[in-house]
N, C-alpha and C positions, 0 to 999 in steps of 0.2 A: 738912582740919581735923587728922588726926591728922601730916601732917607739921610744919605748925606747932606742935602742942603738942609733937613732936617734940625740933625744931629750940628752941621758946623751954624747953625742960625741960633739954634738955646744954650749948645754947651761948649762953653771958653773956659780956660783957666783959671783956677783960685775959685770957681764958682762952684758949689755941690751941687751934685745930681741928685736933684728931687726924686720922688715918684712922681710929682706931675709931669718931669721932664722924661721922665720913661713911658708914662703913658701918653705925651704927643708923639715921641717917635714909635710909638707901638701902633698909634692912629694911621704913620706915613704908611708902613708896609698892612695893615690889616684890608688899607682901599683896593691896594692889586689880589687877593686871593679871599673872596666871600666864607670860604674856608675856616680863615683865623679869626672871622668877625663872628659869624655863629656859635665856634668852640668857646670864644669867653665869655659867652653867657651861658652858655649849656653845661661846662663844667661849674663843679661848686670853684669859689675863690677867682684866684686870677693867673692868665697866663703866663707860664713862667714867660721870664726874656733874659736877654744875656746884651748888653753891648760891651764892646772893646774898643778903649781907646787908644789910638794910634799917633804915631810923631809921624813929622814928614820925609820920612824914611817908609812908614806902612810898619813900624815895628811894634806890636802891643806894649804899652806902657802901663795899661788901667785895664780893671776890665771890671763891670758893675752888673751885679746877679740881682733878679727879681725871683722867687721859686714860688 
């Protein structure tokens, strides 16, 4: 829940997906699992991420790669 309130609170239509906008929904899920907060710093670089954008159908329309 809270990455989607996330994701539908920074990212609308016609607007580009930052990196800063991938690094606050990277923030939403890293608070449930101390796991993914440790790995990004302990690997060199940055954690890959993947979001998919969806219509309200749930059909992938977009999908925006971090590696």
């Amino acid at each position: 829940m809270s990455l989607k309130k996330v994701a539908q609170g920074l990212i609308k239509k016609g607007i580009e997906v930052s990196e800063g906008i991938l690094n606050i929904v990277e923030m939403a899920f890293r608070a449930y699992d101390p796991c993914f907060s440790c790995a990004t710093h302990r690997l060199s670089g940055e954690m890959p991420l993947q979001v998919n954008f969806r219509d309200e159908d749930e059909k992938i329309i977009r999908t925006e790669k971090r590696d």
